[in-house]
C-alpha positions in Angstrom: 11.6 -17.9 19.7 10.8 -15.4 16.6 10.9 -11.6 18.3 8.4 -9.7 16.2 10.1 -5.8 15.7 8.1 -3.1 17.8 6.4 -1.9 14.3 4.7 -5.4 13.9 3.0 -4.8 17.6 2.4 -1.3 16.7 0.5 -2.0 13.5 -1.2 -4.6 14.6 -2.6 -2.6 17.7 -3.4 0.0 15.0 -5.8 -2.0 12.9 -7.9 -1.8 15.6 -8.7 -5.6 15.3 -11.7 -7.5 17.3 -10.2 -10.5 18.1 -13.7 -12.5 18.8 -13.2 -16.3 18.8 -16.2 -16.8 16.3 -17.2 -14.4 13.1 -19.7 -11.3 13.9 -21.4 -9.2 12.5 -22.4 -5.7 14.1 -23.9 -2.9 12.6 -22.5 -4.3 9.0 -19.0 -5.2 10.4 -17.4 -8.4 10.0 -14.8 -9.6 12.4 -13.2 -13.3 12.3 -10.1 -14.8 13.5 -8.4 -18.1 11.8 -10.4 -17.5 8.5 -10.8 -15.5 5.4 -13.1 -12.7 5.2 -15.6 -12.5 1.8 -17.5 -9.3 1.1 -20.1 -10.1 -2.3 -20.3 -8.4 -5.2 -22.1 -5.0 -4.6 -22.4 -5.4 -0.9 -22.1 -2.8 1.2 -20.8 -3.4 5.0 -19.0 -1.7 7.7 -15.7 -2.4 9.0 -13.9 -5.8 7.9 -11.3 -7.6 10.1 -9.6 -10.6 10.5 -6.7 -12.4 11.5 -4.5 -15.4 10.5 -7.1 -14.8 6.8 -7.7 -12.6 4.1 -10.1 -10.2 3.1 -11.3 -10.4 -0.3 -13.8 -8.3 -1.4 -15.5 -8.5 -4.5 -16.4 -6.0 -7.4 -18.8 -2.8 -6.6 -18.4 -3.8 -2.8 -18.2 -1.4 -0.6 -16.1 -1.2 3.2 -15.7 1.3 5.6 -12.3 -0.4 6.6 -10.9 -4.0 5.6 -7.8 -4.7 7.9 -5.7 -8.2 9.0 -2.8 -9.9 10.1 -0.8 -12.0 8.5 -3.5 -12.2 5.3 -3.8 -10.4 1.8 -6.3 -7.9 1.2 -8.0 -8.3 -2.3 -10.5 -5.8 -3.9 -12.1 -6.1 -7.4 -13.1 -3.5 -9.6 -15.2 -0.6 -8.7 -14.9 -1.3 -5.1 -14.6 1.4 -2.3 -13.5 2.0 1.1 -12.6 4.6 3.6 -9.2 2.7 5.1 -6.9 -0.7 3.9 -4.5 -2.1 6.5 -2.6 -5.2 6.7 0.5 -6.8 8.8 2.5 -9.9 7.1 0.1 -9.4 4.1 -0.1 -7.9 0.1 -2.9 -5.3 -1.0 -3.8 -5.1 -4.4 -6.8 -2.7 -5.6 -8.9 -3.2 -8.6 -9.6 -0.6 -11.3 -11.5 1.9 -10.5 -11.3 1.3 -7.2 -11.6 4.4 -4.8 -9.8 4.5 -1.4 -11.0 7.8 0.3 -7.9 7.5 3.4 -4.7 5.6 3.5 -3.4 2.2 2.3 -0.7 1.0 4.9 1.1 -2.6 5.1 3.9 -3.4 7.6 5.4 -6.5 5.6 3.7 -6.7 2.3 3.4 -5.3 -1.5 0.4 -2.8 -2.7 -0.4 -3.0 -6.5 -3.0 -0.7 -7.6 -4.9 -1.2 -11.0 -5.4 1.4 -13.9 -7.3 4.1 -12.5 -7.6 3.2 -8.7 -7.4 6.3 -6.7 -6.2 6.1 -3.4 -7.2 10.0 -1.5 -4.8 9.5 1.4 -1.0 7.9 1.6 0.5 4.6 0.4 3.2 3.4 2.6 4.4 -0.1 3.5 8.0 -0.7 5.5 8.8 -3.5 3.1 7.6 -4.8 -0.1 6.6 -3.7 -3.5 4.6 -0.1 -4.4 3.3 -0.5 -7.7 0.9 1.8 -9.5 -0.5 0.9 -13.1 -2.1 3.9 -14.3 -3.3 4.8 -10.5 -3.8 8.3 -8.7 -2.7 8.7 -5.1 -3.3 12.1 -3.6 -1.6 11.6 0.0 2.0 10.8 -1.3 3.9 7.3 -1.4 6.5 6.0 1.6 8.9 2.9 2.3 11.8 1.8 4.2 12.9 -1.1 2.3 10.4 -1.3 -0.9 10.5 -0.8 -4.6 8.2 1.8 -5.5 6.8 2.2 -9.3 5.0 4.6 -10.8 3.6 3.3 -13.4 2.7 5.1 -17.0 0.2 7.9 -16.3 0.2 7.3 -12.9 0.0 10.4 -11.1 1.4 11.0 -7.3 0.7 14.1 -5.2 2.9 14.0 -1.8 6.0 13.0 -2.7 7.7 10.3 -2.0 9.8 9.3 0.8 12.2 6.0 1.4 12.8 6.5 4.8 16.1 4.8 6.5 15.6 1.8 8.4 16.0 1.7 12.2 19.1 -0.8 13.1 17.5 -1.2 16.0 15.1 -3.0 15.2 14.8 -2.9 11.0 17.2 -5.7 9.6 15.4 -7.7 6.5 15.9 -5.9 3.3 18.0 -3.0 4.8 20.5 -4.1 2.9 19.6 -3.8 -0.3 18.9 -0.6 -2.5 15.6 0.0 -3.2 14.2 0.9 -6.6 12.7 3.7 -7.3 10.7 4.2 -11.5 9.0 7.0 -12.3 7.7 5.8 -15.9 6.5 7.8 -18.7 3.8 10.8 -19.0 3.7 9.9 -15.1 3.5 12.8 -12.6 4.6 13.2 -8.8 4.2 16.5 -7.3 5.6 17.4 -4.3 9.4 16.5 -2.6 11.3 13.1 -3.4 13.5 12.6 -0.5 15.9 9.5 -0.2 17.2 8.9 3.0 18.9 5.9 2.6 20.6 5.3 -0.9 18.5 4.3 -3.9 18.2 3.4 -7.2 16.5 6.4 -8.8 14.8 5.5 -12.7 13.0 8.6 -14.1 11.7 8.5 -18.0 12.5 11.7 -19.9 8.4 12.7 -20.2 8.1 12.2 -16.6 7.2 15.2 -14.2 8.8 14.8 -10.8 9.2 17.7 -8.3 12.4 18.6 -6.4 14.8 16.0 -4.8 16.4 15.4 -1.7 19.1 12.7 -1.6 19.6 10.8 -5.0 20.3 11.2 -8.3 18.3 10.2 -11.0 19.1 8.1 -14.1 16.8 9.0 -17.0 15.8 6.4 -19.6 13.7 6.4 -22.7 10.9 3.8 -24.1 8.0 2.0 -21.5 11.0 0.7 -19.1 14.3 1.6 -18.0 
């Protein structure tokens, strides 16, 4: 039998999931269970859950909070919402898309598009953090996850790779992360490694101070 770590339970607890046998719809919210969620174009609703599904919602959409397990949670351009959580899923924002509070997954990447601003923190335990041209205000975190910050992406926060747990953290722990800060891109605040990376930089980046790597610079759109 599979033992899910203590974080899975946590998160999952966390999403604040309705776990109703049938889909609902209260006040605007959508809750389902064993089936994918599907918010229009230019729809507006409240709070959107699911499990064993994912969400997908469409461009100019709006949530107050789109959360599953074990799904992917999709939104097209222009959308907006207050929170994004997933467990066992990837989260990918469109352009332009506007995420007033945080953007957590457990076990899952988070792309965001050119200009999707994200006002709270981007974090994930394992799994790619890539920003294209994206603003996030709240700062960027991982355990086991390759973060990039893409061309004129701009981060305020820092950045943190935390170290895993051994208790409980074993997939990926491993492994060095990797770590690009690409050109003309900004991150203000501390970048602390507690577990060793692989630290990128370009030479027209702006980074603040940092705690616990080294970083090689390179020149051109990649290292």
């Amino acid at each position: 039998m599979r033992r899910f770590p203590p974080i899975l339970i946590f998160a999952a607890l966390a999403l604040g999931l309705g776990l109703s046998p049938l889909a609902s719809a209260r006040d605007n919210d959508i809750d389902k269970v064993n089936g994918s969620v599907q918010v229009v174009a230019g729809q507006q609703a409240g709070d959107v859950s699911t499990v064993n599904g994912a969400v997908h919602i469409a461009d100019g959409a709006s949530v107050r909070k789109a959360s599953t397990v074990n799904g992917a949670i999709e939104l097209g351009d222009r959308t907006q919402a207050a929170k994004l959580g997933t467990v066992n899923g990837a989260i990918t924002l469109g352009s332009a898309s506007r995420i007033s509070g945080e953007v957590s997954a457990v076990n899952g990447s988070i792309h965001l598009a050119r200009g999707a601003d994200v006002g709270g923190r981007v974090g994930n335990v394992n799994g790619a953090i890539v920003l294209d041209g994206a603003h996030v205000a709240g700062g960027i975190g991982t355990v086991a996850g390759d973060i990039t910050v893409g061309a004129g992406s701009r981060v305020e926060g820092g950045i943190l790779v935390d170290k895993p747990n051994n208790g409980w953290f074993h997939w990926g722990s491993e492994r060095k992360p990797v770590v690009v800060i690409g050109p003309h891109a900004v991150v203000q605040g501390t970048l602390e490694f507690r577990r060793e990376v692989v630290l990128k930089v370009s030479d027209s980046a702006q980074i603040g101070p940092m705690k616990g790597a080294t970083p090689e610079k390179f020149s051109g759109a990649t290292p």
